[in-house]
C-alpha positions in Angstrom: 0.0 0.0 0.0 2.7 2.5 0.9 4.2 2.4 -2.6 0.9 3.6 -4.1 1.0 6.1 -1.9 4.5 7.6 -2.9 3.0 9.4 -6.3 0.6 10.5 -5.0 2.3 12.2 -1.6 4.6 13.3 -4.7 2.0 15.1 -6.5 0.6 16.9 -3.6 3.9 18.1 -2.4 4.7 19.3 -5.9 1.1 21.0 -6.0 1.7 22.8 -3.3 5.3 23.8 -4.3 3.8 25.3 -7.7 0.7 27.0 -5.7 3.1 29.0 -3.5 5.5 29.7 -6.4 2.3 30.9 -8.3 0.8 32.9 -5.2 4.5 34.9 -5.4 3.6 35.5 -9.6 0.5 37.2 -8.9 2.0 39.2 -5.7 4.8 40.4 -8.7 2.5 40.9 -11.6 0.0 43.0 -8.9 2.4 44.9 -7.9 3.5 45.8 -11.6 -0.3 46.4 -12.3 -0.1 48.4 -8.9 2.6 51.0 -9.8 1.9 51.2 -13.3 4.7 49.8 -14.6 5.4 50.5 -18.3 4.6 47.0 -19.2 1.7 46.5 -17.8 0.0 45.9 -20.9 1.9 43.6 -22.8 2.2 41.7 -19.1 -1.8 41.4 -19.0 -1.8 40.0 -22.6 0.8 37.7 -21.9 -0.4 36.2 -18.9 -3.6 35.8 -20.6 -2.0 34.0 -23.9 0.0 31.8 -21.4 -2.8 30.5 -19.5 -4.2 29.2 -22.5 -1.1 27.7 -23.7 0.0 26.1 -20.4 -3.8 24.4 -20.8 -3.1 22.8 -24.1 0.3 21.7 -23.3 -1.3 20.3 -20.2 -4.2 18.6 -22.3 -1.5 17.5 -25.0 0.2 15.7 -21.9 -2.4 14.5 -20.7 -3.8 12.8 -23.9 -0.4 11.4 -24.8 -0.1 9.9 -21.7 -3.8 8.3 -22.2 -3.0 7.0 -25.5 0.4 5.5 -24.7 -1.5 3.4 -22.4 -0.1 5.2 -19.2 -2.8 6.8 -17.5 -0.9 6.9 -14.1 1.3 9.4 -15.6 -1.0 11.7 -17.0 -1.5 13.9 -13.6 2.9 14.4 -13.1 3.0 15.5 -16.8 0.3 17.8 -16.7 1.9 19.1 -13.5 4.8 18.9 -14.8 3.5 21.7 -18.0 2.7 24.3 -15.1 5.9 23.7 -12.8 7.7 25.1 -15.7 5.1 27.4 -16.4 5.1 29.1 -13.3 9.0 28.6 -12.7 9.4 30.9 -15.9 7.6 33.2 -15.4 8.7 33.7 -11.5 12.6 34.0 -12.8 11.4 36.4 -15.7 9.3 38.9 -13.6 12.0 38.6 -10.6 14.6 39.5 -12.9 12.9 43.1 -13.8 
């Protein structure tokens, strides 16, 4: 039992890992939005573009991992799509 447990204690801890990194995102893109920062435009439009992107890719995962006949691995590679997602953007809006 306590080795069907292990990917799933992994996907929650990894969950929570990207919710807090993603918390930190919006507290940096708020504050942009906040002080008016000279990109806050092109910063709404791309947040908005990469939400839908991050879904497909997730979906694309997701469906590959379905027809590959490995459905266990569906959930880590659709996390897996916004762990990078999130990491980017954290390191790009950090940086400025």
């Amino acid at each position: 039992m306590r080795h069907v447990m292990k990917p799933f204690a992994s996907l929650f801890v990894e969950s929570l890992e990207v919710s807090f990194a993603a918390h930190t995102v919006i507290a940096l893109r708020m504050a942009r939005f906040a002080t008016a920062h000279e990109d806050s435009g092109s910063e709404t439009r791309l947040m908005i573009a990469e939400k839908f992107d991050a879904a497909a890719e997730a979906a694309f995962a997701t469906a590959q991992s379905l027809m590959t006949g490995q459905p266990g691995l569906a959930p880590a590679r659709a996390m897996a799509v916004y762990k990078k997602r999130v990491r980017q953007n954290l390191d790009r809006l950090s940086q400025t």
